[in-house]
DRENMI-450916 format. One record per residue (C-alpha): x, y, z; residue in one letter. Coordinates in pm, 1 decimal, decimal comma. Layout:
! DRENMI-450916
{node {X; Y; Z}; 'a'}
...
This chain:
! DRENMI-450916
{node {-3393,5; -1094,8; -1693,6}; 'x'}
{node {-3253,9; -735,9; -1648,0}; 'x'}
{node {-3078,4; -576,8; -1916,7}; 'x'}
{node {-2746,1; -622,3; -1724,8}; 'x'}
{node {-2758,3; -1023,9; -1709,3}; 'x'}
{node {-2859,6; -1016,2; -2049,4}; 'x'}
{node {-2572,1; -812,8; -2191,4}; 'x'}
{node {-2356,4; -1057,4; -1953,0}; 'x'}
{node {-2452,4; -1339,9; -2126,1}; 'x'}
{node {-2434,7; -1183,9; -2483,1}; 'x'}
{node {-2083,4; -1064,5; -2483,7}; 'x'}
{node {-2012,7; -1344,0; -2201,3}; 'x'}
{node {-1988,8; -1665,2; -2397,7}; 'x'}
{node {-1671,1; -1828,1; -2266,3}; 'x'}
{node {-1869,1; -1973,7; -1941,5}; 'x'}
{node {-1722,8; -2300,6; -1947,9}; 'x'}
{node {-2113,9; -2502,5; -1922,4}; 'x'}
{node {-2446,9; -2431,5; -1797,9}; 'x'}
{node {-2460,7; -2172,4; -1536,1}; 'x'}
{node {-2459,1; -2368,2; -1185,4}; 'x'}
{node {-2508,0; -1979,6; -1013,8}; 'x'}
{node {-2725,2; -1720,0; -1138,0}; 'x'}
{node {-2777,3; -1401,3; -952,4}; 'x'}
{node {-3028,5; -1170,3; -1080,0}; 'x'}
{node {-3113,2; -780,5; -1009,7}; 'x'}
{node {-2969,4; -856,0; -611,7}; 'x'}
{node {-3030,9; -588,0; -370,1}; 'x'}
{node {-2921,7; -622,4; -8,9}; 'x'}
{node {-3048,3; -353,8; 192,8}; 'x'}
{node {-2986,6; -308,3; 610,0}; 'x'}
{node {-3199,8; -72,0; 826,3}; 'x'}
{node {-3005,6; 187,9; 1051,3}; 'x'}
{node {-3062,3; 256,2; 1388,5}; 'x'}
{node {-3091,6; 618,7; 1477,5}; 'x'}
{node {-2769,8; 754,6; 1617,9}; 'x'}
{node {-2748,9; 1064,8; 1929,1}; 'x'}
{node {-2977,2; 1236,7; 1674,2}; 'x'}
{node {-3228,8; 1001,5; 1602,8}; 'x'}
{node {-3200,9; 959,1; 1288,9}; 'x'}
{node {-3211,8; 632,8; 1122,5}; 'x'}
{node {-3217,4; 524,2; 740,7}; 'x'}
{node {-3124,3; 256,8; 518,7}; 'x'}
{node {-2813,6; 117,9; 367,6}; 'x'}
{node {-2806,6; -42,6; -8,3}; 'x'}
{node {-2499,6; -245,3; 54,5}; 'x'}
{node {-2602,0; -422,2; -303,7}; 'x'}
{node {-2761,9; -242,4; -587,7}; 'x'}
{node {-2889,2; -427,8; -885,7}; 'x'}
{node {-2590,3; -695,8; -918,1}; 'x'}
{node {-2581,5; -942,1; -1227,2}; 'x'}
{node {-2365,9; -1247,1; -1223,2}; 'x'}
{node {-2335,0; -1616,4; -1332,8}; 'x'}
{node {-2084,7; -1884,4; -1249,5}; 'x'}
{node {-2043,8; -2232,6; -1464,8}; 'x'}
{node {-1979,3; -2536,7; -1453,0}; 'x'}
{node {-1599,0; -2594,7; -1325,6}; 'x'}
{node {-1597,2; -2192,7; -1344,0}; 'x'}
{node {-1416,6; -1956,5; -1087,8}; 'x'}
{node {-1519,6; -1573,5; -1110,5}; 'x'}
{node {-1328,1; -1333,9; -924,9}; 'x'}
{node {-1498,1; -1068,7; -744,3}; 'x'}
{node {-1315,5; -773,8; -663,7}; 'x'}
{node {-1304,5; -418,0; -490,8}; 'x'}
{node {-1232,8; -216,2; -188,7}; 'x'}
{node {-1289,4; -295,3; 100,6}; 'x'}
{node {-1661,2; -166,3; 190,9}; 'x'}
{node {-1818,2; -250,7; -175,7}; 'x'}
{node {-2046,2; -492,2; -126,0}; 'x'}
{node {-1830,3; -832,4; -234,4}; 'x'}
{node {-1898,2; -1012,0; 94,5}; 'x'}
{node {-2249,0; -924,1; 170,7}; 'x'}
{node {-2309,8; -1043,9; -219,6}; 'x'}
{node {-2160,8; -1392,3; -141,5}; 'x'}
{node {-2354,4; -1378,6; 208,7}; 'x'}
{node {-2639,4; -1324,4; 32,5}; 'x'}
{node {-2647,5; -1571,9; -250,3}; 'x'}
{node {-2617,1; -1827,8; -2,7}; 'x'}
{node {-2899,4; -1636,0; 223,1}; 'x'}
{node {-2656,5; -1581,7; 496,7}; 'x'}
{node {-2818,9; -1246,8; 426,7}; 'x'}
{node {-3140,3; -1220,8; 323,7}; 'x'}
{node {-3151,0; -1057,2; 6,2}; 'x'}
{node {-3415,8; -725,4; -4,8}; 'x'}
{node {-3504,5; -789,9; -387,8}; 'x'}
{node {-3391,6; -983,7; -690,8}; 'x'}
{node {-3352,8; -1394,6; -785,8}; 'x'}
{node {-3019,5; -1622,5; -694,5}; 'x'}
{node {-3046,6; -1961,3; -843,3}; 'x'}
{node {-2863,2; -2268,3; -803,1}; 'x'}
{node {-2888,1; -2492,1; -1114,8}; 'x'}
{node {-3210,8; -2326,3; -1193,3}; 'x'}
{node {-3380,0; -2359,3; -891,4}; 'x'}
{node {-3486,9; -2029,6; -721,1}; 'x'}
{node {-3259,7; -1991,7; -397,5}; 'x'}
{node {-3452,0; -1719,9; -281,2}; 'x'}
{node {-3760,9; -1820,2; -241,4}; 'x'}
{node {-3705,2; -2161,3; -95,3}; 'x'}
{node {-3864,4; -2244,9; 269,5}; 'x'}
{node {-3654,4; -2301,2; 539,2}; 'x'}
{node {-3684,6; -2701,6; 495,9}; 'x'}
{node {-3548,0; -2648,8; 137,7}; 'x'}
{node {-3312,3; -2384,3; 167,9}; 'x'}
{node {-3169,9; -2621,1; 475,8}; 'x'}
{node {-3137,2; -2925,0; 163,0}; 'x'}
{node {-2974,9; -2637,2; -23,2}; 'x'}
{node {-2765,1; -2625,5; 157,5}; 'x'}
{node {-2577,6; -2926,5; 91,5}; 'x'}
{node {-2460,8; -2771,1; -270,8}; 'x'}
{node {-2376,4; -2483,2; -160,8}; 'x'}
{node {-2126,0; -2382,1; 106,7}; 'x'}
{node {-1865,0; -2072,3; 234,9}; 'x'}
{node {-1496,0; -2062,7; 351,4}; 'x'}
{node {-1371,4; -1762,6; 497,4}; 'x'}
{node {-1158,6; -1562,2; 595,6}; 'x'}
{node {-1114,7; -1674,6; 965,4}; 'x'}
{node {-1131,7; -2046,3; 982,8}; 'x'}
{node {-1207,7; -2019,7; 1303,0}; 'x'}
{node {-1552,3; -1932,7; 1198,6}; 'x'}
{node {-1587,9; -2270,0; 1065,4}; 'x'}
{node {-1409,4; -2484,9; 1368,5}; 'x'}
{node {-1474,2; -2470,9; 1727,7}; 'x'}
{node {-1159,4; -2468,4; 1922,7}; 'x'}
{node {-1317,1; -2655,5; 2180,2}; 'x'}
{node {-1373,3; -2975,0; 1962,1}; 'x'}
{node {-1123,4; -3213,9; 1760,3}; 'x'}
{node {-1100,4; -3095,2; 1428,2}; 'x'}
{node {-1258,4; -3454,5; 1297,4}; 'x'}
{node {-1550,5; -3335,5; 1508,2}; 'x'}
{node {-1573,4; -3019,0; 1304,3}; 'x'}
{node {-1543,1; -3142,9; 973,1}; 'x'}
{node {-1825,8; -3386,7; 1064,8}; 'x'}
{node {-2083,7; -3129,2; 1147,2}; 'x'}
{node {-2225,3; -3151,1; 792,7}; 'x'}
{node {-2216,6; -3536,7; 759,9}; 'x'}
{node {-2414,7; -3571,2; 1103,4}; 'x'}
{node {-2642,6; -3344,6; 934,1}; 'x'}
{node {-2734,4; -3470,4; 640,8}; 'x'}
{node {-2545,3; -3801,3; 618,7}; 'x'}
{node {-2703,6; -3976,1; 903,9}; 'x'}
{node {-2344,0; -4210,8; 873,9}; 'x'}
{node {-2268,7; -4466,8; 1140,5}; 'x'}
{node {-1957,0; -4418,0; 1357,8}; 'x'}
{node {-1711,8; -4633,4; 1139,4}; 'x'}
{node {-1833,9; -4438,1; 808,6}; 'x'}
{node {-1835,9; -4123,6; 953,8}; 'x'}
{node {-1473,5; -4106,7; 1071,1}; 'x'}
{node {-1346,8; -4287,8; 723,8}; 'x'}
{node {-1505,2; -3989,9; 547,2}; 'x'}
{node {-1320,6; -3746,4; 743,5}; 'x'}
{node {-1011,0; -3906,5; 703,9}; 'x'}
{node {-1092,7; -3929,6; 340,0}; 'x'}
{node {-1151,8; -3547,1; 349,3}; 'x'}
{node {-850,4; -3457,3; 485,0}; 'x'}
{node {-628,0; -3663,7; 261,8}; 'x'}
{node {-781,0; -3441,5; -20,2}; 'x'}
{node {-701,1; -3105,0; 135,0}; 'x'}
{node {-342,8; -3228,3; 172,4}; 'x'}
{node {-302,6; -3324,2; 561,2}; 'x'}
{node {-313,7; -3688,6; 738,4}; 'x'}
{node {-648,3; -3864,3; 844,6}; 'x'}
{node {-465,2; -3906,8; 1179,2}; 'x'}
{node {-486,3; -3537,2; 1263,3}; 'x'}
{node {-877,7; -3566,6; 1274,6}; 'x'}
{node {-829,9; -3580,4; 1641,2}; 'x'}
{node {-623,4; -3240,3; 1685,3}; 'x'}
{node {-751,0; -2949,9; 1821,1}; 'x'}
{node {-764,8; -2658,5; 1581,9}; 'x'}
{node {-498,5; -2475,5; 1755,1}; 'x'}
{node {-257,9; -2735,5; 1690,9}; 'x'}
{node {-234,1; -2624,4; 1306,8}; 'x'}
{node {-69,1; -2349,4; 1144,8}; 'x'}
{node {-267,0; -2045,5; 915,9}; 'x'}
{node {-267,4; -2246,0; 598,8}; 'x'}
{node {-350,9; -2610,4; 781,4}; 'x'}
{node {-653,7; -2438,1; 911,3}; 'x'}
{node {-782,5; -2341,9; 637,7}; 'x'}
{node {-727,8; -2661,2; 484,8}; 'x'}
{node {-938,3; -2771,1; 738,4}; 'x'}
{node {-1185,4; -2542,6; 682,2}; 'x'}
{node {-1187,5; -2593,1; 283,4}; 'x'}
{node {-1280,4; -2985,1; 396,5}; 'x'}
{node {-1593,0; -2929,9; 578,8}; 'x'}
{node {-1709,6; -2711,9; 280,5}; 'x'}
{node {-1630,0; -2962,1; 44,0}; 'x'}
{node {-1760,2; -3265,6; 336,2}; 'x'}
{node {-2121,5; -3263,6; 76,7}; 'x'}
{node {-1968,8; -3282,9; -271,6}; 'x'}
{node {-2102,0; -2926,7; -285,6}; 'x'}
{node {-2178,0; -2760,0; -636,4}; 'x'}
{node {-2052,4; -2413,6; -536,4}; 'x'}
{node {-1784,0; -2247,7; -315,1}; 'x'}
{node {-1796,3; -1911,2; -248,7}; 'x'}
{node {-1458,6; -1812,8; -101,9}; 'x'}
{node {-1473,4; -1498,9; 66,4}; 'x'}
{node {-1101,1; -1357,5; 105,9}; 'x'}
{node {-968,2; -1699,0; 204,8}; 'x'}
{node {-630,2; -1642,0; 164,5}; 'x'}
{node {-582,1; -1309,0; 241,4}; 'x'}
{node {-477,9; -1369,1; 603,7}; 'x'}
{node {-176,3; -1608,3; 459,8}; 'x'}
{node {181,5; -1526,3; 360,3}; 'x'}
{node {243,9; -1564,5; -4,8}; 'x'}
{node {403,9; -1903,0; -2,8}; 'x'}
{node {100,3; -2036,3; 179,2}; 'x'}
{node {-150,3; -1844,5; -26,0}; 'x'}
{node {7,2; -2030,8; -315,2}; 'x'}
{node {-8,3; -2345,6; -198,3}; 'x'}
{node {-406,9; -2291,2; -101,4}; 'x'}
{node {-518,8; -2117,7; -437,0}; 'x'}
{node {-363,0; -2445,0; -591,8}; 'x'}
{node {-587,2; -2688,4; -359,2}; 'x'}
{node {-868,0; -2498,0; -484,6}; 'x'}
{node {-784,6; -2557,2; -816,9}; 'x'}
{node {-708,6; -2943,8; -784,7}; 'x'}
{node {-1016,2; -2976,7; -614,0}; 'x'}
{node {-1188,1; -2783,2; -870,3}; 'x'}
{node {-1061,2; -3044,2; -1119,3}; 'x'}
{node {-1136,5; -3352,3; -924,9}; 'x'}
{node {-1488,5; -3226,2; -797,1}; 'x'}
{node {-1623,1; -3017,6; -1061,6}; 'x'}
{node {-1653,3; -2760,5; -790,1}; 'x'}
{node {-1754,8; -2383,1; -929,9}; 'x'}
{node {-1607,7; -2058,7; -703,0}; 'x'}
{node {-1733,9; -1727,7; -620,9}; 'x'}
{node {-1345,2; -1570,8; -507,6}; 'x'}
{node {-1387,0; -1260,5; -323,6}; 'x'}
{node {-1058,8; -1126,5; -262,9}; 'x'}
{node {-906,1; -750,9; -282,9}; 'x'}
{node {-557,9; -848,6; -399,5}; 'x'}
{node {-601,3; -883,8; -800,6}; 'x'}
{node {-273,4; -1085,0; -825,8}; 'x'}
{node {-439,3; -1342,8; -620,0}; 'x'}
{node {-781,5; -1309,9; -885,8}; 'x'}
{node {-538,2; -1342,4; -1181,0}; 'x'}
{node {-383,4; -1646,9; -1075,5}; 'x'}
{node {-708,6; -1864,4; -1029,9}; 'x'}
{node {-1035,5; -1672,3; -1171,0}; 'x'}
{node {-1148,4; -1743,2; -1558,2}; 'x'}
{node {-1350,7; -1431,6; -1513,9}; 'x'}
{node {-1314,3; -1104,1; -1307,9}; 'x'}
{node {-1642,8; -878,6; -1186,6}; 'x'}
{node {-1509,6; -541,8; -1069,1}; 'x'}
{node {-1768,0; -354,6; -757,2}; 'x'}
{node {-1773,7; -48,0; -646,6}; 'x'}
{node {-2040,2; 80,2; -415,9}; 'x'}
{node {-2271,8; -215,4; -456,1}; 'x'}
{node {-2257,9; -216,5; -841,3}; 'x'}
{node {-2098,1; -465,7; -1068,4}; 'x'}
{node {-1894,1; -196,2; -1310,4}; 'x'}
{node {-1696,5; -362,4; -1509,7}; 'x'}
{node {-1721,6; -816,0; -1632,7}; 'x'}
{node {-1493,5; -1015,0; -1820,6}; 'x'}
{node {-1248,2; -1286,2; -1870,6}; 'x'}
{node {-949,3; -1251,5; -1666,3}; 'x'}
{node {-727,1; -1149,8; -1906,4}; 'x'}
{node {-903,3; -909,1; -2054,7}; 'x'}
{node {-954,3; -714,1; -1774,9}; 'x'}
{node {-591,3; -716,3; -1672,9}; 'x'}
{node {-465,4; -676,7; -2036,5}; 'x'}
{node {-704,0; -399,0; -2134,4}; 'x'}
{node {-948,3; -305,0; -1833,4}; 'x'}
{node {-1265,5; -77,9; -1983,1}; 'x'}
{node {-1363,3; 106,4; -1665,0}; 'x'}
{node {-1161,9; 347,4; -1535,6}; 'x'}
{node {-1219,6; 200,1; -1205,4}; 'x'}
{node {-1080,5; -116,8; -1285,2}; 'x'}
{node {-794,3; 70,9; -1411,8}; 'x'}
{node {-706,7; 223,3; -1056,7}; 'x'}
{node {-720,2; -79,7; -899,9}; 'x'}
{node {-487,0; -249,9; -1114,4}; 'x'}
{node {-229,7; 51,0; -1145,6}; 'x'}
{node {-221,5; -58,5; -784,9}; 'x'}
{node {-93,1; -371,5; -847,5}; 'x'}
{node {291,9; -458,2; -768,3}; 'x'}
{node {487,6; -551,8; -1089,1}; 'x'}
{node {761,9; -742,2; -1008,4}; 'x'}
{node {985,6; -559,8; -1239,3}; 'x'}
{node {1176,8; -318,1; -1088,0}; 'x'}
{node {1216,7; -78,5; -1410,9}; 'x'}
{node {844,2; -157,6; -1530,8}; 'x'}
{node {740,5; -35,8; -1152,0}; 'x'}
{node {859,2; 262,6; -1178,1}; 'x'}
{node {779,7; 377,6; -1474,0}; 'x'}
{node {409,2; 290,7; -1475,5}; 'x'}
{node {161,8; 527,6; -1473,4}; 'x'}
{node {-41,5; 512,2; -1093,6}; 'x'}
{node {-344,5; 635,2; -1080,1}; 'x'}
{node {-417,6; 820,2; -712,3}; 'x'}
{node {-854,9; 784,1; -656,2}; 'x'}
{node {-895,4; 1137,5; -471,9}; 'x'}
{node {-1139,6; 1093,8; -144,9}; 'x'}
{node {-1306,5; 819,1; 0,7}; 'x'}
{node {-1541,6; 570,6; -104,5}; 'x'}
{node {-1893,2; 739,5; -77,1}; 'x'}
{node {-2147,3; 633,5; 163,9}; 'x'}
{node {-2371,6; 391,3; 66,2}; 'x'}
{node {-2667,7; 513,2; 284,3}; 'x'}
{node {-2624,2; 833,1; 77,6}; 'x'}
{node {-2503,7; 708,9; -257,1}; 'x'}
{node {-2471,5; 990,4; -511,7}; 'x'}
{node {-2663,4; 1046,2; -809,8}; 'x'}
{node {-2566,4; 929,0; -1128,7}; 'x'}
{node {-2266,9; 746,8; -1156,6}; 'x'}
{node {-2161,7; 575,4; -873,3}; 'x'}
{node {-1788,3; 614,3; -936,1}; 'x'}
{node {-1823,2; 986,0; -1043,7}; 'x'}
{node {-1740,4; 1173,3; -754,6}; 'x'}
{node {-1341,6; 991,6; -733,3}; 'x'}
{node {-1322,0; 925,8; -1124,1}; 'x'}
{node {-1034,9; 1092,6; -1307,0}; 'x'}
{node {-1238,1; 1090,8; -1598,2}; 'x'}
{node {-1576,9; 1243,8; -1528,1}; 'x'}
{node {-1771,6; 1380,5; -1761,4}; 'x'}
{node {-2134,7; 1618,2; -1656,5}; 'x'}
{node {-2326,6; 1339,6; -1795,5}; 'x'}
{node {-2145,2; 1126,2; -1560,4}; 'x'}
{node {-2281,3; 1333,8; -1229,0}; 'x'}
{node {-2646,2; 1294,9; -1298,2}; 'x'}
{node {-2716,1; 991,0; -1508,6}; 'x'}
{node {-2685,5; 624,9; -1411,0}; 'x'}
{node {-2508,8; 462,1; -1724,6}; 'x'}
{node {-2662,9; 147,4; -1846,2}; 'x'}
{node {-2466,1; -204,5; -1837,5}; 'x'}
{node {-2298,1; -193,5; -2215,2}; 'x'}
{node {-2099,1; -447,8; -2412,2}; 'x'}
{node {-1735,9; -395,8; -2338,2}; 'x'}
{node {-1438,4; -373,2; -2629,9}; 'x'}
{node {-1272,0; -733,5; -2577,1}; 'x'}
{node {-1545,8; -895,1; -2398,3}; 'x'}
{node {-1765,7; -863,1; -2102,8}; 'x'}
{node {-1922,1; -556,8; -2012,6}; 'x'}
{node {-1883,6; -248,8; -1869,6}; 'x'}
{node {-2130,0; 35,6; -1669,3}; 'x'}
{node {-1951,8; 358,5; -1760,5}; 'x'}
{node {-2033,9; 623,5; -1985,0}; 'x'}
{node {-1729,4; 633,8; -2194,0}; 'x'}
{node {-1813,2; 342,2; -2353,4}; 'x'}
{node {-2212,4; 451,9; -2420,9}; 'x'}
């Protein structure tokens, strides 16, 4: 275990059971092709990440756009292959599973995102879709194969009637309803949700990130929630994991991190935030991030964060802080707190 997981799990003890996901030391790294100049190179779109999800557990992974959060959830499922490090799935080694195995794997472990569309075929009834996994690995005759559907969509909130509807027949948030019950069609063990509401309005996103929950409670289901918008993380996450640039900065139960975030990262993001008081908007300090996120082919040295941090330090520029116990729980990669 690296020294990141096991500060995680020393400072981390509020996982609600046994992990169900462990992710270990994951790097994901893509090849570049050469552009007019020829020149090509690599890209570390995930450096070194640490996590763990329990039993009945949702963590909340958060972060601009371009840091790595999807291509970590891609990867612990091997949507991605990962270039280095261990994902396990109650204990059992995800990554180096055959393709037999990883394809039984599979049944415990499934993704909804963003688009539903990438889930149903607008050319089939959505019954048809949802079914996909059951003709898989079910192998259930015709008359138990459609009463699972039906069953299926009763718990995502819509009729067993509209299994034969075509997907464009449904609005934003039935869609994704559909979508959330061919991921759960295999009593899965883990969900990783990668920005699944963040197409919605609020009303709708409201009324999903509450289906996730009930079906949390009835199914023992644990989440990976990707998501940018941190008002969407507070309302359903236990625990928040902050990236920037492929590293995990900042870990810790949800309140916490929005109560009294360690890493001044974190803290831009959430200074960010909407507050729905008018008065308390305004007077709120906002922390501006000057440039752009760096470029993860060319990362620079030291601290990732340094070269946007408001409060950068020399030893910041040149040396890589180490994964420390955070003040209130979790932990935090920054040297203020070394």
């Amino acid at each position: 275990m690296t020294h990141a997981a096991e500060a995680e799990t020393h400072v981390d003890p509020t996982v609600p059971g046994g992990p169900v996901a462990e992710v270990e030391d994951l790097d994901v790294e893509f090849t570049l092709r050469g552009g007019l100049l020829g020149r090509g190179g690599t890209l570390r779109a995930v450096r070194g990440v640490d996590l763990h999800i329990g039993e009945r557990e949702t963590l909340g992974l958060v972060g601009e756009s371009g840091s790595g959060k999807s291509t970590t959830g891609r990867a612990m499922l091997r949507l991605v292959e990962p270039t280095r490090g261990r994902v396990r799935l109650d204990g059992e080694d995800v990554t180096a599973m055959g393709r037999g195995d990883l394809r039984a794997a599979r049944r415990r472990m499934q993704m909804v995102f963003q688009d539903p569309y990438s889930s149903l075929d607008p050319s089939m009834v959505v019954g048809e879709s949802i079914a996909e996994p059951l003709d898989t690995h079910e192998g259930l005759d015709r008359a138990a194969r459609s009463a699972r559907v039906a069953e299926l969509l009763e718990h995502v909130g819509l009729r067993g009637a509209y299994a034969q509807r075509y997907p464009y027949e449904f609005s934003g948030g039935q869609r994704q309803r559909l979508a959330i019950a061919r991921a759960i069609a295999l009593n899965p063990r883990l969900l990783v949700c990668d920005e699944a509401v963040s197409a919605l309005d609020v009303s709708t996103q409201n009324q999903i990130l509450n289906l996730l929950e009930d079906l949390q409670e009835r199914f023992g289901l644990s989440y990976l929630f990707i998501a940018h918008d941190l008002a969407v993380v507070r309302h359903i996450a236990h625990r928040v994991a902050v990236m920037y640039l492929g590293e995990i900065v900042e870990t810790a139960p949800t309140d916490r991190v929005f109560d009294d975030p360690a890493h001044p990262y974190t803290r831009a993001l959430l200074s960010a935030v909407p507050v729905p008081n008018p008065r308390r908007q305004r007077e709120r300090e906002r922390i501006i991030l000057s440039g752009e996120m760096p470029d993860a082919a060319n990362p620079p040295p030291g601290c990732c964060f340094h070269t946007r941090c408001p409060q950068v330090m020399d030893v910041c520029r040149s040396v890589a802080p180490p994964v420390v116990a955070a003040p209130g729980g979790g932990t935090v990669r920054c040297h203020l707190h070394t």
